[in-house]
mmCIF file of the N, C-alpha and C atoms, coordinates in Angstrom:
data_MODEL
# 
_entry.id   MODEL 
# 
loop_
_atom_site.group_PDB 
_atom_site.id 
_atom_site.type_symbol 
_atom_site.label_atom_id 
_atom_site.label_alt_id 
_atom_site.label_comp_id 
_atom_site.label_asym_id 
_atom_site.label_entity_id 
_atom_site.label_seq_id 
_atom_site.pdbx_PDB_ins_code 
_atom_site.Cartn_x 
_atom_site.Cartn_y 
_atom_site.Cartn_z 
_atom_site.occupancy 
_atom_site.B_iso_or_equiv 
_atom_site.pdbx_formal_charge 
_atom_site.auth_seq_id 
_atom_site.auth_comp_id 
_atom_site.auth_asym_id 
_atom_site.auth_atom_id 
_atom_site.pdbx_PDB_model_num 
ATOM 1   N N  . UNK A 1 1  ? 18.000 -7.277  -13.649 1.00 0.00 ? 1  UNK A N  1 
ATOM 2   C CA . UNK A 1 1  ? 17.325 -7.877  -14.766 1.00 0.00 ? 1  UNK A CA 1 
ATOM 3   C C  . UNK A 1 1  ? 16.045 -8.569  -14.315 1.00 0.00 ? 1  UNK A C  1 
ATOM 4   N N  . UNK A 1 2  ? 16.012 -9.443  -13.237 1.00 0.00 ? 2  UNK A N  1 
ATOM 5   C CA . UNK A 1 2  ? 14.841 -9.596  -12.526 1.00 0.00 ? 2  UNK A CA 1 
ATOM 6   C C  . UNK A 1 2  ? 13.697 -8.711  -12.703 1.00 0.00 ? 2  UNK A C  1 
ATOM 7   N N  . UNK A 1 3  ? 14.407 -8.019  -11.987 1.00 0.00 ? 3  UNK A N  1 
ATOM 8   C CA . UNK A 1 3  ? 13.431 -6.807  -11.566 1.00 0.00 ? 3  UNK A CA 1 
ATOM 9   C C  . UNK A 1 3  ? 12.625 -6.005  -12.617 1.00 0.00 ? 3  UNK A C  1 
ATOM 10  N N  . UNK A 1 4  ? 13.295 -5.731  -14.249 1.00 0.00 ? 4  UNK A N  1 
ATOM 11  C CA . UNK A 1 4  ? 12.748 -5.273  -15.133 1.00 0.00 ? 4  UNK A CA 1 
ATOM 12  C C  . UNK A 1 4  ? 11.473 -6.052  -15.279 1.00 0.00 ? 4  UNK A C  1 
ATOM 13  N N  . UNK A 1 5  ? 12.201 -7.526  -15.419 1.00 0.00 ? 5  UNK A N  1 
ATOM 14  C CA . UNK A 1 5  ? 11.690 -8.714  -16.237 1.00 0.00 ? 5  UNK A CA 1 
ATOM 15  C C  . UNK A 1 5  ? 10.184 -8.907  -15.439 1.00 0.00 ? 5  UNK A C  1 
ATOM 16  N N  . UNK A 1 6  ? 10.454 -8.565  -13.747 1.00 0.00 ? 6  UNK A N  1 
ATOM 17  C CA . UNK A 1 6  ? 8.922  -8.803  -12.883 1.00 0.00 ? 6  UNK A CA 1 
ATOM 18  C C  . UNK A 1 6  ? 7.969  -7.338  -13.561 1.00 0.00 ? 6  UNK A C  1 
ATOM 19  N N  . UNK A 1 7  ? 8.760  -6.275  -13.583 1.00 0.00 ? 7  UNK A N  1 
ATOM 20  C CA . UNK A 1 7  ? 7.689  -5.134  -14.214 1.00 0.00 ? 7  UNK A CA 1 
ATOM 21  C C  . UNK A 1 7  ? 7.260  -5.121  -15.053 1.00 0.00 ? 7  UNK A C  1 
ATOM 22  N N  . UNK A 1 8  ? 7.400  -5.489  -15.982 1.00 0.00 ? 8  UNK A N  1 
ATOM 23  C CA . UNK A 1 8  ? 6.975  -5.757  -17.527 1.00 0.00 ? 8  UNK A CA 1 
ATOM 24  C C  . UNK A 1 8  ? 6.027  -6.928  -17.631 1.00 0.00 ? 8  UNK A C  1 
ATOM 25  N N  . UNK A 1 9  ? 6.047  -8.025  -16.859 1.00 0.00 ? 9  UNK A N  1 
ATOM 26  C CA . UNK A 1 9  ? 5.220  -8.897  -16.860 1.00 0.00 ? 9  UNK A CA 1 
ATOM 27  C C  . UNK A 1 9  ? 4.135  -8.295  -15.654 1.00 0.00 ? 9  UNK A C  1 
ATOM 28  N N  . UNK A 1 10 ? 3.777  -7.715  -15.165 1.00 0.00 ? 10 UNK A N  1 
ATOM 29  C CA . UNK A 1 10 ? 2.993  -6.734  -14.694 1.00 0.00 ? 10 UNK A CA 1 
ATOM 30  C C  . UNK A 1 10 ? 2.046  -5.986  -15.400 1.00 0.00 ? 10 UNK A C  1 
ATOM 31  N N  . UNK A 1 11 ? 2.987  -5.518  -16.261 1.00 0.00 ? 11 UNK A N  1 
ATOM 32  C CA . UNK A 1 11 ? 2.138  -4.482  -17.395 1.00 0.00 ? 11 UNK A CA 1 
ATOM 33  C C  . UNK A 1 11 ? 2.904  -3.304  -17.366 1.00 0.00 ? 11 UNK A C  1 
ATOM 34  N N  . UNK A 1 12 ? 4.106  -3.224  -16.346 1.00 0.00 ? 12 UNK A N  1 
ATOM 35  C CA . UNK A 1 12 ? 4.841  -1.663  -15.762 1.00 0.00 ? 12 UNK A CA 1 
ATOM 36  C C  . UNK A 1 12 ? 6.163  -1.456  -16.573 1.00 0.00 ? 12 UNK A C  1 
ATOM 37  N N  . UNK A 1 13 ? 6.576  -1.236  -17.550 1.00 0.00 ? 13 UNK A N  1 
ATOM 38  C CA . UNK A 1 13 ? 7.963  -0.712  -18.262 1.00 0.00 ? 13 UNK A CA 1 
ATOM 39  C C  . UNK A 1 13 ? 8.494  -0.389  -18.129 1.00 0.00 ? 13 UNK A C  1 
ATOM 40  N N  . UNK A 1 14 ? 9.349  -0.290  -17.060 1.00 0.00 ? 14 UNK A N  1 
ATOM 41  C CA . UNK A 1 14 ? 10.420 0.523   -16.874 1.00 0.00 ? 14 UNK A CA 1 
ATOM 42  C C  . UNK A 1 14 ? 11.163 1.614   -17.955 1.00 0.00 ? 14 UNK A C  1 
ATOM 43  N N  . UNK A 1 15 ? 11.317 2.943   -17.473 1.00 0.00 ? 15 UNK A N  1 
ATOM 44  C CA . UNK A 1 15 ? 11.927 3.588   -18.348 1.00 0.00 ? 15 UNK A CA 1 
ATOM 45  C C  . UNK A 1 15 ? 13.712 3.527   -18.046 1.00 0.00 ? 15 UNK A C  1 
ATOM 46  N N  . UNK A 1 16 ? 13.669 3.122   -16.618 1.00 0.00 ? 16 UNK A N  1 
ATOM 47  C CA . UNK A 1 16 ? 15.268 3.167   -16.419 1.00 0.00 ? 16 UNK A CA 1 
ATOM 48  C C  . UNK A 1 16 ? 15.163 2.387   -14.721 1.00 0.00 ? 16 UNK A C  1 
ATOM 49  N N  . UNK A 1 17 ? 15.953 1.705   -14.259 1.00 0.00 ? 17 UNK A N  1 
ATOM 50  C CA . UNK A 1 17 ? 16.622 1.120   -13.347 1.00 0.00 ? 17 UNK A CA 1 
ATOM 51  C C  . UNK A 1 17 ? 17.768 1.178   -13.485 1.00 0.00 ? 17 UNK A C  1 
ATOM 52  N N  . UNK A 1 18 ? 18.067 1.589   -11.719 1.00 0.00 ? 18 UNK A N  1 
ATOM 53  C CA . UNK A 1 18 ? 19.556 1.312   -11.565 1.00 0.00 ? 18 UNK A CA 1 
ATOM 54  C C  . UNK A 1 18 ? 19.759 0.940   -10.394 1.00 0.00 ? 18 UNK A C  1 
ATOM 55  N N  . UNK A 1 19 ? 20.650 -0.246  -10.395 1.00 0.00 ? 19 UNK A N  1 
ATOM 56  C CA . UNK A 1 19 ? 21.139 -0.685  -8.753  1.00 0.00 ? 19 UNK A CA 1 
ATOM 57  C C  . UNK A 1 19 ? 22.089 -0.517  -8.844  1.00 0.00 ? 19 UNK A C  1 
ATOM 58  N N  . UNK A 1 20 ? 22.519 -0.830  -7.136  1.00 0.00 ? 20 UNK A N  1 
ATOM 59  C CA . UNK A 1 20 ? 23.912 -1.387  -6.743  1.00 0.00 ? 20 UNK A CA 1 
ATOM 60  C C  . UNK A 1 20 ? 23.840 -2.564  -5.440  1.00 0.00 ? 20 UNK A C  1 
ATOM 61  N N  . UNK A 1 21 ? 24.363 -3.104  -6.160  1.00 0.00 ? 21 UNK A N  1 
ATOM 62  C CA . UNK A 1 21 ? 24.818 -4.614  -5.404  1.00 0.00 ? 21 UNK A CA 1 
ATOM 63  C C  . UNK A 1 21 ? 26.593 -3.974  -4.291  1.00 0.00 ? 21 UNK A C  1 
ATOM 64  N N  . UNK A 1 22 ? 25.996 -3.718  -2.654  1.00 0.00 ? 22 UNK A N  1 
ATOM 65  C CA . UNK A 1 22 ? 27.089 -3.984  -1.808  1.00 0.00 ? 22 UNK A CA 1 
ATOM 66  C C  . UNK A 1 22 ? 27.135 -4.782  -1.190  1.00 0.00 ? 22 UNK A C  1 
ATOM 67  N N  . UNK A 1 23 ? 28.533 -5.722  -0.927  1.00 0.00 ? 23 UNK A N  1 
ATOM 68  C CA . UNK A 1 23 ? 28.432 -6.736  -0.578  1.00 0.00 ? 23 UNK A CA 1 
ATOM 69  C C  . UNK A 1 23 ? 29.781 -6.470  0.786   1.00 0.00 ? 23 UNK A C  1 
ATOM 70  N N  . UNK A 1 24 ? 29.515 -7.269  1.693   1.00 0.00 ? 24 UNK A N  1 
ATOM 71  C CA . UNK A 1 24 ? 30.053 -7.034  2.922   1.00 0.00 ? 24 UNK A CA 1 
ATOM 72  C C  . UNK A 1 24 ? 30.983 -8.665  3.578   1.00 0.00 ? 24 UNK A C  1 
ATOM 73  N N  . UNK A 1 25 ? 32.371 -7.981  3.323   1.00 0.00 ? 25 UNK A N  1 
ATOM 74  C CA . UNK A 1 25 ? 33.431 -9.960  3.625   1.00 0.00 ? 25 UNK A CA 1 
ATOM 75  C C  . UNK A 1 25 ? 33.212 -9.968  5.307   1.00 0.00 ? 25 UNK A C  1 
ATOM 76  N N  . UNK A 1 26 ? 33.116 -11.269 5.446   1.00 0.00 ? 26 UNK A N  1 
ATOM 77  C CA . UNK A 1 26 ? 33.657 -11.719 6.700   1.00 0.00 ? 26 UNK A CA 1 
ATOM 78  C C  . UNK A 1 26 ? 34.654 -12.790 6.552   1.00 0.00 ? 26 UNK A C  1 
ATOM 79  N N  . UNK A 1 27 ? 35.932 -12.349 6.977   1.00 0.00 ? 27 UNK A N  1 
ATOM 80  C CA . UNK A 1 27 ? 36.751 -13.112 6.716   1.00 0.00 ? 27 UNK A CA 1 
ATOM 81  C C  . UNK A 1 27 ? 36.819 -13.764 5.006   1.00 0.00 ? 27 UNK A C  1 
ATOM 82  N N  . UNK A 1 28 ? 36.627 -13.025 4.537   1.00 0.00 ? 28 UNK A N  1 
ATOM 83  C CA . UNK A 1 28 ? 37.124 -13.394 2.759   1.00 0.00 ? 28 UNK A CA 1 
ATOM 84  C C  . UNK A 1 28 ? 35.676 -14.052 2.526   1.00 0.00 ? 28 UNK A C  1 
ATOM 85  N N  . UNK A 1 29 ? 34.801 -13.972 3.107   1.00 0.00 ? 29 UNK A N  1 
ATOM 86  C CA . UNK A 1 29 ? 32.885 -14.863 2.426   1.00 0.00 ? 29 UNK A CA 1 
ATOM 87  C C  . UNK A 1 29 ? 32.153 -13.638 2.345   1.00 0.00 ? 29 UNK A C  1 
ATOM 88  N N  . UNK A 1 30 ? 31.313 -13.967 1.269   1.00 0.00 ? 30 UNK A N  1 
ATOM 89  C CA . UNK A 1 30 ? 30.465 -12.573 1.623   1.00 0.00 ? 30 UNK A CA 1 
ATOM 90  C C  . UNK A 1 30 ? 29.524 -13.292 2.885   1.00 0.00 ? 30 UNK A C  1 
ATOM 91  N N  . UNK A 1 31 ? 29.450 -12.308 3.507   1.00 0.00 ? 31 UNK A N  1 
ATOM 92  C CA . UNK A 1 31 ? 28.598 -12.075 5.035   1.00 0.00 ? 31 UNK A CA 1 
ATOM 93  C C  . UNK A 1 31 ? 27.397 -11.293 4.545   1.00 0.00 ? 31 UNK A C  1 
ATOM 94  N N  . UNK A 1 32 ? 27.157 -10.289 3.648   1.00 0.00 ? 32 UNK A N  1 
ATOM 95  C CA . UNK A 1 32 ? 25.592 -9.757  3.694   1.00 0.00 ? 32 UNK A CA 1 
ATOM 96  C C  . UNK A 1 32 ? 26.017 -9.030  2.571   1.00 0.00 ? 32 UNK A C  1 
ATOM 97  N N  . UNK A 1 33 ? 24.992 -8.648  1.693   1.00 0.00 ? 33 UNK A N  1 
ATOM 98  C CA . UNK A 1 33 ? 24.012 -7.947  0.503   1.00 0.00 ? 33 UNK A CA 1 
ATOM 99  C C  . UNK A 1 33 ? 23.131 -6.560  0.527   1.00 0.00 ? 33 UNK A C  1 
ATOM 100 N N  . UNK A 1 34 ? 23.652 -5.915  0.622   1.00 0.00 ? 34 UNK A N  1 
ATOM 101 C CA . UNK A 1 34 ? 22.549 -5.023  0.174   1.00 0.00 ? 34 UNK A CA 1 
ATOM 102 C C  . UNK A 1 34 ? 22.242 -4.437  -0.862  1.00 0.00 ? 34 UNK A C  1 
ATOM 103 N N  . UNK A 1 35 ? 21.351 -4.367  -1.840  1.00 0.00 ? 35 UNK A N  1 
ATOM 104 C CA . UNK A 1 35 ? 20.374 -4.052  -2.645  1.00 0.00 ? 35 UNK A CA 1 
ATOM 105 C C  . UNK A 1 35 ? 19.970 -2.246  -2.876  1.00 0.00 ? 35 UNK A C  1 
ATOM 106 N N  . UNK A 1 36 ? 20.578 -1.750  -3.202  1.00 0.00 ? 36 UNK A N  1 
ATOM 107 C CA . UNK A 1 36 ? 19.622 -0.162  -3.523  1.00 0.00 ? 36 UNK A CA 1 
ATOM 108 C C  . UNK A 1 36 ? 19.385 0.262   -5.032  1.00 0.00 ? 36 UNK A C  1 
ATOM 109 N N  . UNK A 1 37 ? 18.099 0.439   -5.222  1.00 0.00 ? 37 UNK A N  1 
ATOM 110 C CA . UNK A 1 37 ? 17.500 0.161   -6.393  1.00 0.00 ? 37 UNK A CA 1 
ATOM 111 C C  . UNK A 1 37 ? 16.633 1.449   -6.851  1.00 0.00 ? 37 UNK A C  1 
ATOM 112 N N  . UNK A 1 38 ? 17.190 2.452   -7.839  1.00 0.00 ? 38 UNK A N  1 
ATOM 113 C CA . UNK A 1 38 ? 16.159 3.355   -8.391  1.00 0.00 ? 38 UNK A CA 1 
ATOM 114 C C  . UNK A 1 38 ? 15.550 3.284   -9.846  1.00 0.00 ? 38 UNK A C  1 
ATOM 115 N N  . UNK A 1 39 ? 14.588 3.504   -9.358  1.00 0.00 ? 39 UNK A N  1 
ATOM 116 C CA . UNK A 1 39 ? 13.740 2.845   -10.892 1.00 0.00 ? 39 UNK A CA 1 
ATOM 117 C C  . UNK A 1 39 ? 12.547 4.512   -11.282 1.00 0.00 ? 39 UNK A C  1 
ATOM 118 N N  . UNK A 1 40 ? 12.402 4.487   -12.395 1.00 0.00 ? 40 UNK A N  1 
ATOM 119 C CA . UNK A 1 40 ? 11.665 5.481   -13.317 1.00 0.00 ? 40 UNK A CA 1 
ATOM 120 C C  . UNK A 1 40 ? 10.342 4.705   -13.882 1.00 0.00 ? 40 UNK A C  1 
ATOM 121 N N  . UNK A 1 41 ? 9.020  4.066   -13.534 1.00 0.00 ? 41 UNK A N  1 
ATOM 122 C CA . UNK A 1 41 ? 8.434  3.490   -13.871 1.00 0.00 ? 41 UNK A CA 1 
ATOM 123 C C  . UNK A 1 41 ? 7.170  4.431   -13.750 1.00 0.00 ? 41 UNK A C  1 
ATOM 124 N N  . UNK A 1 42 ? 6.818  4.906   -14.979 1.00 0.00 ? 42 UNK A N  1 
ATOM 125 C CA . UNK A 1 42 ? 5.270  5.527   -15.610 1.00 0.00 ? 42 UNK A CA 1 
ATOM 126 C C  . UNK A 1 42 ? 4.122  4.597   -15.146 1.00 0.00 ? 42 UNK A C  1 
ATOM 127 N N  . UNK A 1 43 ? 3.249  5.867   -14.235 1.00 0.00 ? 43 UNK A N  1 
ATOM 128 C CA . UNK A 1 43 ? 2.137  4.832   -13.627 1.00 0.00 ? 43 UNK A CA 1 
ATOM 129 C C  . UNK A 1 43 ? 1.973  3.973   -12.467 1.00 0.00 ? 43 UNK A C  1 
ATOM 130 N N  . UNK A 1 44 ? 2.987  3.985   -11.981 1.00 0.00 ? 44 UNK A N  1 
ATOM 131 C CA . UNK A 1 44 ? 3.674  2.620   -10.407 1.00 0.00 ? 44 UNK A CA 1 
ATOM 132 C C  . UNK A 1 44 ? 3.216  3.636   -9.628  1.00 0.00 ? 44 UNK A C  1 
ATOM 133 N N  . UNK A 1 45 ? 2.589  3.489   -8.455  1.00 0.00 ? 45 UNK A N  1 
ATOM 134 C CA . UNK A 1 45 ? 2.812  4.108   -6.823  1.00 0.00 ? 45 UNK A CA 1 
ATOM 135 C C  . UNK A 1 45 ? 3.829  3.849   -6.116  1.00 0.00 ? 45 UNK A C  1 
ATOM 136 N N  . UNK A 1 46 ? 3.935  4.330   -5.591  1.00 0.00 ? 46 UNK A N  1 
ATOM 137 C CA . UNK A 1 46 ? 5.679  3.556   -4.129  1.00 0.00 ? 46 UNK A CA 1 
ATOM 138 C C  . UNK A 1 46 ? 4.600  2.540   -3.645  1.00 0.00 ? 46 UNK A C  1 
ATOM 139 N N  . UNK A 1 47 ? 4.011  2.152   -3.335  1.00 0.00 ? 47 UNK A N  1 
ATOM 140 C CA . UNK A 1 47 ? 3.791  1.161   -2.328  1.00 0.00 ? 47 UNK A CA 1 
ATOM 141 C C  . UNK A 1 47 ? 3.201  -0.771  -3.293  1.00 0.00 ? 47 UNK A C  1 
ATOM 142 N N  . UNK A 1 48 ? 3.143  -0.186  -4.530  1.00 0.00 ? 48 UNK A N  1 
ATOM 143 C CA . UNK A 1 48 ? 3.376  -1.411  -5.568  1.00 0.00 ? 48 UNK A CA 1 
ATOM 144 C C  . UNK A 1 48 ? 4.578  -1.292  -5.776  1.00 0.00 ? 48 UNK A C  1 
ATOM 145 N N  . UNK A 1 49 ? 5.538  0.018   -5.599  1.00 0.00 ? 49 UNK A N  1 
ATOM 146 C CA . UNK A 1 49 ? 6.717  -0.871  -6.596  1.00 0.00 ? 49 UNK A CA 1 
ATOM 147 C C  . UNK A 1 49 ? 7.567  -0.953  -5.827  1.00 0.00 ? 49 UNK A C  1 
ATOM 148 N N  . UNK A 1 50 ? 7.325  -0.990  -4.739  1.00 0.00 ? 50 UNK A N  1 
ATOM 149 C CA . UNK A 1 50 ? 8.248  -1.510  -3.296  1.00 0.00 ? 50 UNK A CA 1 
ATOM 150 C C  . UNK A 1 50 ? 8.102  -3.465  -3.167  1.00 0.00 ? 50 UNK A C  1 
ATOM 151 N N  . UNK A 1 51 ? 6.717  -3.166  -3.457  1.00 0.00 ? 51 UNK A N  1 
ATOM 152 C CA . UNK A 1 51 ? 6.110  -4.824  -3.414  1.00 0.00 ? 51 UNK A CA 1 
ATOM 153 C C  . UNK A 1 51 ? 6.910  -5.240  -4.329  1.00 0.00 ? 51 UNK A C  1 
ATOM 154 N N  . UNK A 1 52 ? 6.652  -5.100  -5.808  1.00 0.00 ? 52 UNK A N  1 
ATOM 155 C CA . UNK A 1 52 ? 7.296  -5.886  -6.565  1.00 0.00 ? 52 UNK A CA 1 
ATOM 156 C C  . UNK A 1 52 ? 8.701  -5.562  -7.099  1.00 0.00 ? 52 UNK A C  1 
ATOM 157 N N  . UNK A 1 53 ? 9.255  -4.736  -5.961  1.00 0.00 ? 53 UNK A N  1 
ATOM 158 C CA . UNK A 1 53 ? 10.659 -4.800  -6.104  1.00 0.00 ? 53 UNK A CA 1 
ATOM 159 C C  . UNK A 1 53 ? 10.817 -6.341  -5.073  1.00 0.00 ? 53 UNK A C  1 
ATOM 160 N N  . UNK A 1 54 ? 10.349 -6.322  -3.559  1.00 0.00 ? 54 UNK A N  1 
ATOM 161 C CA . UNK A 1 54 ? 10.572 -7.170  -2.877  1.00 0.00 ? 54 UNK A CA 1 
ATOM 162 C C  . UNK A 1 54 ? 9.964  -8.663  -3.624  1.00 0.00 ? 54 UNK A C  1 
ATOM 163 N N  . UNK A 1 55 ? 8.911  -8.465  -4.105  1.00 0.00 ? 55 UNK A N  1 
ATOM 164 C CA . UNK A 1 55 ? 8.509  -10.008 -5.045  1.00 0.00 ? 55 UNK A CA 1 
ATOM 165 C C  . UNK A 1 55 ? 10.268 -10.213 -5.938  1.00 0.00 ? 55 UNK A C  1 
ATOM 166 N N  . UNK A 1 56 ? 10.017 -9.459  -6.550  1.00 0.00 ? 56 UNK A N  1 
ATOM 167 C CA . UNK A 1 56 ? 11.278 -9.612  -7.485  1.00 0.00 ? 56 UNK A CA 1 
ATOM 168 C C  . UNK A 1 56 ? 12.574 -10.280 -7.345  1.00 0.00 ? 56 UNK A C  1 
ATOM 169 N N  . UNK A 1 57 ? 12.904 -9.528  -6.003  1.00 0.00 ? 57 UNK A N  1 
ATOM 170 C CA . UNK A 1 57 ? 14.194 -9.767  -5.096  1.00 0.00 ? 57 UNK A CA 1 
ATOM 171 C C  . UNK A 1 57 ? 13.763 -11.383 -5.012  1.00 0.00 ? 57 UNK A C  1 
ATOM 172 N N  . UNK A 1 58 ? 12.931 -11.998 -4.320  1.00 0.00 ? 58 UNK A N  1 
ATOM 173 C CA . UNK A 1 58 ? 12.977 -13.099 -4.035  1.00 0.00 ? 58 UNK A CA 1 
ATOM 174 C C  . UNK A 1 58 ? 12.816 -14.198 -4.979  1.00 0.00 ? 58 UNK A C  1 
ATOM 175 N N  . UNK A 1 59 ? 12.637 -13.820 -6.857  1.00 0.00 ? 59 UNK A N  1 
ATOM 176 C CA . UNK A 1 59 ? 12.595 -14.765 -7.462  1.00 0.00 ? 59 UNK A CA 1 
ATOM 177 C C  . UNK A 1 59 ? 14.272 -14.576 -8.198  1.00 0.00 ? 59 UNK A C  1 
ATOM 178 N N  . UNK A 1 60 ? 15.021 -13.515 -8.001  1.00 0.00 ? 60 UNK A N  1 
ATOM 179 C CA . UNK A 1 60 ? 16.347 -13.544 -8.526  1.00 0.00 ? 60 UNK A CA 1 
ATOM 180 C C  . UNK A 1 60 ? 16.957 -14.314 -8.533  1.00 0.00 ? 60 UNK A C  1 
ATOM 181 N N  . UNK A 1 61 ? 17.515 -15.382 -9.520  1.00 0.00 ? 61 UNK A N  1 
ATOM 182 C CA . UNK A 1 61 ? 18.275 -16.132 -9.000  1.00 0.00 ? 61 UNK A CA 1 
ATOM 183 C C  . UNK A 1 61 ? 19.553 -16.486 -8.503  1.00 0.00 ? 61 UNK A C  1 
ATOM 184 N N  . UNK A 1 62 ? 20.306 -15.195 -8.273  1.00 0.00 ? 62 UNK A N  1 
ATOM 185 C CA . UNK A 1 62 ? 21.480 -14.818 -7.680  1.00 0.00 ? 62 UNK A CA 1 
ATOM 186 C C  . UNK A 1 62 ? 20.696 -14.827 -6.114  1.00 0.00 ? 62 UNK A C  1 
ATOM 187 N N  . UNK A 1 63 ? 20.216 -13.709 -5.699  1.00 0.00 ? 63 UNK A N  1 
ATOM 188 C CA . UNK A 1 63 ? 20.113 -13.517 -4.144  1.00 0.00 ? 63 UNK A CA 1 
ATOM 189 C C  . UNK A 1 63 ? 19.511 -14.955 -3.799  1.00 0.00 ? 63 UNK A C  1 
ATOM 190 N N  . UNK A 1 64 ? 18.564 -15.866 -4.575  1.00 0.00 ? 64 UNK A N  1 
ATOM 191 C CA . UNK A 1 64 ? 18.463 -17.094 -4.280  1.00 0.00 ? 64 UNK A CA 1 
ATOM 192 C C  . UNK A 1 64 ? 19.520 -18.018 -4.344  1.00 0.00 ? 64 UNK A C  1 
ATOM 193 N N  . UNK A 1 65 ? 20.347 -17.912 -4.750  1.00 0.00 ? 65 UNK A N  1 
ATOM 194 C CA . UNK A 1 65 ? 21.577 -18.490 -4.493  1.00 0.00 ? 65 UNK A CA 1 
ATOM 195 C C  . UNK A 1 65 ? 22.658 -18.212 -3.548  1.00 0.00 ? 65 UNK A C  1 
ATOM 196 N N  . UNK A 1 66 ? 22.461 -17.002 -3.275  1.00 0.00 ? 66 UNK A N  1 
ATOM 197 C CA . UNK A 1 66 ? 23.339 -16.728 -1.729  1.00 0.00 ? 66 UNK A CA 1 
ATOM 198 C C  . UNK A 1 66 ? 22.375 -16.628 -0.707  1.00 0.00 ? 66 UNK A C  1 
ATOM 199 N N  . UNK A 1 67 ? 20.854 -16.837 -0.496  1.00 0.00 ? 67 UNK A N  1 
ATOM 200 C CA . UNK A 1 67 ? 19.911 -16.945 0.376   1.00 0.00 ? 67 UNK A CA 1 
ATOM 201 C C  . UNK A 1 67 ? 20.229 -17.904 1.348   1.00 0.00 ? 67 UNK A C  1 
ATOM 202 N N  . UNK A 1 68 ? 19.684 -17.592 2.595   1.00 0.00 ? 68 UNK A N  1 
ATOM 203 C CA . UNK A 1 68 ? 20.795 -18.782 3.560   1.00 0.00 ? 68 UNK A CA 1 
ATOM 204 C C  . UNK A 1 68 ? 22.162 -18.164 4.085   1.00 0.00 ? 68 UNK A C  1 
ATOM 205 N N  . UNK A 1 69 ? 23.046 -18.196 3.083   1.00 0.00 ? 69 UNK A N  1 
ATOM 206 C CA . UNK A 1 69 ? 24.314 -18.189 4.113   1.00 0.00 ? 69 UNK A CA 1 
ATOM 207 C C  . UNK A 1 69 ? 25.015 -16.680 3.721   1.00 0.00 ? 69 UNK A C  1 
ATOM 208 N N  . UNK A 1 70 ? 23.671 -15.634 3.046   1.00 0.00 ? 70 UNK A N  1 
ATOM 209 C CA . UNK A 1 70 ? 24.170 -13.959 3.674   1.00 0.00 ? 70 UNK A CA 1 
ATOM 210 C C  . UNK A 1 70 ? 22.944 -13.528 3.537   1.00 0.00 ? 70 UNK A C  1 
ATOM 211 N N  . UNK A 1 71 ? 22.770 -12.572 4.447   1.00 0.00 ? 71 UNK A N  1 
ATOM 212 C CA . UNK A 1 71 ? 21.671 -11.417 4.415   1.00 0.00 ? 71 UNK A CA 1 
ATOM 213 C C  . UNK A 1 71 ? 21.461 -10.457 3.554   1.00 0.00 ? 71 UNK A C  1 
ATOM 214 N N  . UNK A 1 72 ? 20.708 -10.465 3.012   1.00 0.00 ? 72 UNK A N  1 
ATOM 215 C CA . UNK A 1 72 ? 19.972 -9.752  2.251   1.00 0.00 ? 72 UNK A CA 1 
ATOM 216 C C  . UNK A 1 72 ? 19.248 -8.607  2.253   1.00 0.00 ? 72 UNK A C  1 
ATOM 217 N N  . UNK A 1 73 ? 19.710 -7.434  2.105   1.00 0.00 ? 73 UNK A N  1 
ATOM 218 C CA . UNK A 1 73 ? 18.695 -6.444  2.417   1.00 0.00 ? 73 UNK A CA 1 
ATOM 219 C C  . UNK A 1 73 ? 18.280 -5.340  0.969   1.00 0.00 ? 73 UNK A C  1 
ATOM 220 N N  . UNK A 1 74 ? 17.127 -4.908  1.101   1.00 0.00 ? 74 UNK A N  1 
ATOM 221 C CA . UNK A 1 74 ? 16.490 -3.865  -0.513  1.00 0.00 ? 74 UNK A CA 1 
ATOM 222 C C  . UNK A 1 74 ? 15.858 -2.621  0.386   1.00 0.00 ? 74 UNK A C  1 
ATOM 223 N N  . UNK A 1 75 ? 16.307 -1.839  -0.630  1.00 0.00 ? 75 UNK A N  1 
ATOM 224 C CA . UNK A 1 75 ? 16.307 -0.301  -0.344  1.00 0.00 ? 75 UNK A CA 1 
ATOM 225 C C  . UNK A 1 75 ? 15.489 -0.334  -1.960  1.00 0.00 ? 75 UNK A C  1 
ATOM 226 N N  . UNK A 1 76 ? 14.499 0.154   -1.710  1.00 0.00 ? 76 UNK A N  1 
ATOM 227 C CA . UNK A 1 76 ? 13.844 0.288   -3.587  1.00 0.00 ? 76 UNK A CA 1 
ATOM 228 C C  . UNK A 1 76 ? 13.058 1.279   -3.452  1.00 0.00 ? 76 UNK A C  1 
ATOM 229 N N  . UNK A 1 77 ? 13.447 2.866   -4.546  1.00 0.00 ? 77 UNK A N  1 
ATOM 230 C CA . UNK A 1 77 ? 13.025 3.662   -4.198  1.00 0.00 ? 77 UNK A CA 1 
ATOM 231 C C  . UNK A 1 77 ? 12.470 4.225   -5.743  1.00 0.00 ? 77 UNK A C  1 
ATOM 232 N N  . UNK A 1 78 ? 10.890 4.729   -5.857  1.00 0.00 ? 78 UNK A N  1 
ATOM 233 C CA . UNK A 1 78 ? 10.922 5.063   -6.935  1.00 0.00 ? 78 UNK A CA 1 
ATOM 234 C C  . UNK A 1 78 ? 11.146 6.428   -7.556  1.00 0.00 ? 78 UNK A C  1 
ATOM 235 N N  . UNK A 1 79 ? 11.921 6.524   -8.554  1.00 0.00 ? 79 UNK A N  1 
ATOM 236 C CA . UNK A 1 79 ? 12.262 8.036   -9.132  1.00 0.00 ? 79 UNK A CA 1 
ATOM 237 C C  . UNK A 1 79 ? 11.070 8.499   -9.670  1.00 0.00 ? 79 UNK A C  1 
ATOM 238 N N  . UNK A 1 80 ? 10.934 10.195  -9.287  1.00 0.00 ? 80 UNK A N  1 
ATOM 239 C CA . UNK A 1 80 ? 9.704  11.044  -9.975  1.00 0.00 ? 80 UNK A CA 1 
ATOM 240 C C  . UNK A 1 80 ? 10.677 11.897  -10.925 1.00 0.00 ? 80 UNK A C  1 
# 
């Protein structure tokens, strides 16, 4: 939802996003995050919508809330 919400205030609309949130226990905590993200956005290059996938990521306020005590990683790839 972030992530729509950063494209659109851009000027970029998404026609479709889809993630998945994997998350990895250590000992019953999550230990790390990863992020893989395909998006359908009319007009974007890969190398803006990598950026403002990663802008994005960092105003979420979930991964900002587990920021610190798990790792975080984004895979953001755009669909043709």
């Amino acid at each position: 939802m972030a992530f729509a919400h950063h494209l659109s205030q851009q000027g970029h609309v998404p026609e479709s996003i889809v993630t998945e949130a994997t998350l990895s226990l250590d000992n019953g905590v999550i230990a790390r995050m990863h992020l893989r993200t395909r998006a359908r956005v009319p007009g974007l290059g890969d190398a803006d919508f990598r950026r403002m996938a990663e802008e994005a990521e960092k105003q979420c306020k979930v991964s900002n809330a587990l920021r610190g005590s798990v790792a975080i990683t984004l895979d953001a790839e755009l669909a043709t």
